[in-house]
C-alpha positions as CSV (number, residue, x, y, z in Angstrom):
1,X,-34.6,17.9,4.9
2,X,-35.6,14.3,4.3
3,X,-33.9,11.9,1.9
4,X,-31.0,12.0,-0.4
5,X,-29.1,9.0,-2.8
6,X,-25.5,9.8,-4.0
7,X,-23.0,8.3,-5.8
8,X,-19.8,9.6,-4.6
9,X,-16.2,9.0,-6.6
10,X,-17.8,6.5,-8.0
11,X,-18.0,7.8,-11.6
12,X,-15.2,8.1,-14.0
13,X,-16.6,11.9,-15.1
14,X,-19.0,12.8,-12.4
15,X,-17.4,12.7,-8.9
16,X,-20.7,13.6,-7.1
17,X,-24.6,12.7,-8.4
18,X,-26.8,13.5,-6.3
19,X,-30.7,12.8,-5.8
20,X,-32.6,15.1,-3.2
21,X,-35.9,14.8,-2.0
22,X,-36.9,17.8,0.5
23,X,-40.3,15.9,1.7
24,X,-41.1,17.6,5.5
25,X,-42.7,20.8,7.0
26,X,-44.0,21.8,3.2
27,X,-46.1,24.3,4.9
28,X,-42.8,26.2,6.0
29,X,-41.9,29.1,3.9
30,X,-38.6,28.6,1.3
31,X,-37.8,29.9,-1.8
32,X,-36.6,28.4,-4.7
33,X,-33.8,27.8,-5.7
34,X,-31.5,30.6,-6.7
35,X,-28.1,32.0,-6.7
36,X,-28.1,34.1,-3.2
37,X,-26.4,37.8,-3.3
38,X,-23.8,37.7,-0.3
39,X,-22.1,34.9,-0.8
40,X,-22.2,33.4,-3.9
41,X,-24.5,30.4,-2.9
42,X,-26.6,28.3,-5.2
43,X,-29.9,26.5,-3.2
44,X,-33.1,27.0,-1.6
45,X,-33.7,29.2,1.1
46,X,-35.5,28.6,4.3
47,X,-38.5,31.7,4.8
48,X,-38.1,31.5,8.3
49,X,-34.9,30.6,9.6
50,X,-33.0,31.9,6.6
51,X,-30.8,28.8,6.4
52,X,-30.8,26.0,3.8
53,X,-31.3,21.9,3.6
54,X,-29.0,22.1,0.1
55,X,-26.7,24.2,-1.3
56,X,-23.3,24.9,-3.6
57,X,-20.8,27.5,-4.2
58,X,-19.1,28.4,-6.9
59,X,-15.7,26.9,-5.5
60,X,-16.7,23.7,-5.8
61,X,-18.0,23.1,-2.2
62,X,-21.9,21.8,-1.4
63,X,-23.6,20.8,1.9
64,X,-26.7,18.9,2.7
65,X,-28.5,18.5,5.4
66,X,-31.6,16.1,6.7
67,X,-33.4,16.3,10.4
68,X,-32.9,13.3,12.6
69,X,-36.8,12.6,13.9
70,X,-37.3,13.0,17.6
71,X,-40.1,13.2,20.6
72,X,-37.8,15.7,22.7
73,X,-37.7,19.3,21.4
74,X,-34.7,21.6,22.1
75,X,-37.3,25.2,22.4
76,X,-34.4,27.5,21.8
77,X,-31.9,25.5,19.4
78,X,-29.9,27.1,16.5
79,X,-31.7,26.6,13.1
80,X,-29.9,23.8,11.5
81,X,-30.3,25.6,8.1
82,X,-27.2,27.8,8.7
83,X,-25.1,24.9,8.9
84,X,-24.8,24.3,5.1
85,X,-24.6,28.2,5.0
86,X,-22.0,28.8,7.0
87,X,-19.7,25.6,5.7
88,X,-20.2,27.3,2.8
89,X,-19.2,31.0,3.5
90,X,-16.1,29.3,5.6
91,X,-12.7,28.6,4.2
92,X,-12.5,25.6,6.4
93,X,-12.0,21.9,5.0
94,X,-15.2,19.9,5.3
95,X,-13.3,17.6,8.3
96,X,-12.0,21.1,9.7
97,X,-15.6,22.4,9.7
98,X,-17.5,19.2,11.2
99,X,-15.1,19.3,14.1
100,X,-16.3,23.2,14.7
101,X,-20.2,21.7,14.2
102,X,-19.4,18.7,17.0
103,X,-18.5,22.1,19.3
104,X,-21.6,23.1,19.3
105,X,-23.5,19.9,18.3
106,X,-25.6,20.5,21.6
107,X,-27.2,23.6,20.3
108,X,-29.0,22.1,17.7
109,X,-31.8,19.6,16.8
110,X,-31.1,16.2,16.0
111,X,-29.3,16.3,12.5
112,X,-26.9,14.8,9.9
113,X,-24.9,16.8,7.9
114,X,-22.7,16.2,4.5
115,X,-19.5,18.6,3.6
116,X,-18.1,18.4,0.1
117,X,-15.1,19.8,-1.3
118,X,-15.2,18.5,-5.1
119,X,-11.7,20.0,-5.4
120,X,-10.3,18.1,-2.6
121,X,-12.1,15.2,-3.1
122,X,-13.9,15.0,0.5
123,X,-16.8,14.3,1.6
124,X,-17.5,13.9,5.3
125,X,-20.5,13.5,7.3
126,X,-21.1,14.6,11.1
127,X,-24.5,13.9,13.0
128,X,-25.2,15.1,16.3
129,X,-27.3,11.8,17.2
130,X,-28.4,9.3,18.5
131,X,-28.4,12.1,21.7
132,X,-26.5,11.3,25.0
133,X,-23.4,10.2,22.6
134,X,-20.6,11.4,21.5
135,X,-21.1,13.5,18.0
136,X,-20.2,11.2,15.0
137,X,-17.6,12.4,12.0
138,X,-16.3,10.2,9.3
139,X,-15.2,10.8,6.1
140,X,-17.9,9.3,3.4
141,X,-16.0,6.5,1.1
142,X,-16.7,5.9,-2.7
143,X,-19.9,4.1,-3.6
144,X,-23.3,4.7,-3.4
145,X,-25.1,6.3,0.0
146,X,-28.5,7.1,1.4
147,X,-29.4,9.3,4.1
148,X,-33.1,10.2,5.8
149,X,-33.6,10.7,8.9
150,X,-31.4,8.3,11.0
151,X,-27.8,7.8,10.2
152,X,-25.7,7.2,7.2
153,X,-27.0,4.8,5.0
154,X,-29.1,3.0,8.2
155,X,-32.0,1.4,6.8
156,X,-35.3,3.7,7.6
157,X,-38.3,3.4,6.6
158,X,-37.9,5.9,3.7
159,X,-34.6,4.1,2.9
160,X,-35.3,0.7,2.6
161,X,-38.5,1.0,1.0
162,X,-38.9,-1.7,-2.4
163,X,-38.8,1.8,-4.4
164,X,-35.8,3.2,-2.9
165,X,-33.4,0.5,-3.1
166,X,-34.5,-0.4,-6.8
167,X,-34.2,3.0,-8.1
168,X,-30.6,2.9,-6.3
169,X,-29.6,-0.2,-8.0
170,X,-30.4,1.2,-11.5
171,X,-28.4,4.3,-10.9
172,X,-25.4,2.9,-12.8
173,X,-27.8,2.7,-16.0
174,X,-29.1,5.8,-15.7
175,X,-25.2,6.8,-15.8
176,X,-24.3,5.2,-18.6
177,X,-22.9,2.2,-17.3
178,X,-21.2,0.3,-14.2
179,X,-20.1,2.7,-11.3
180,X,-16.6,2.0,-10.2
181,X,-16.8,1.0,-6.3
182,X,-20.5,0.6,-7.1
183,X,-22.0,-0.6,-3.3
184,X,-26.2,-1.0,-3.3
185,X,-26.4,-3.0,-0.5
């Protein structure tokens, strides 16, 4: 659950490209990625907690998901694997879903959360931090995002490394060409 690149609508065949780096707690159980029997999901699976940090259906929907780092620990929260889960066993839009998450935002660990609904063309992104403030939803825009461990596209550590932002920049060559809406900055 750590750091993920995107170009979203911002490619004339590819609405959604996606780079994923799953870089903390290696030591915690997961299998690999596969398609799941009940429902038809496509990710990697948490060992413990049974959720997951990435996943797709079928349908056209997928749902990430990255921890927001934090001293105070919430001992009995819900694992924040089942949120990509259940988005993705719902029939719920990705905004209709987020406001259900901001419900129960309390209950969980610091996190930040993507919805996609390739058919709809939405993307939307709810976090349930900084804490002591209200939970955050907005629908993501065209161009290119990153997300760690603090909020959409906020400069971290991870994020604004030299690395990072290069390797963002040359994501319209590695497409074949200029990304309409193109944003690397």
């Amino acid at each position: 659950m750590c750091i993920a690149a995107w170009a979203w609508r911002a490619h004339p065949l590819y609405p959604l490209i996606l780079f994923f780096n799953r870089d903390e707690y290696l030591n915690r159980p997961t299998e690999a990625v596969s398609w799941w029997e009940e429902p038809e999901i496509l990710g990697g699976k948490d060992g413990i907690g049974g959720g997951t940090w990435l996943a797709c259906s079928k349908d056209g929907r997928f749902a990430f998901l990255t921890n927001v780092l934090e001293v105070d620990q919430l001992p009995l929260a819900k694992t924040r694997g089942q949120l990509p889960v259940r988005f993705l066993q719902s029939e719920n839009s990705p905004l209709e879903f987020a406001e259900e998450v901001a419900e129960e935002a309390l209950q969980y660990k610091g996190f930040n959360l993507v919805l996609v609904d390739l058919h709809t063309e939405t993307m939307v992104y709810v976090t349930n931090r900084p804490s002591g403030e209200a939970v955050t939803i907005k629908k993501v825009s065209p161009g290119l995002h990153v997300l760690s461990n603090a909020s959409l596209d906020t400069l971290w550590p991870k994020t604004n490394a030299k690395l990072v932002r290069r390797e963002t920049r040359q994501m319209p060559n590695w497409l074949g060409g200029k990304l309409d809406k193109c944003q690397t900055d």
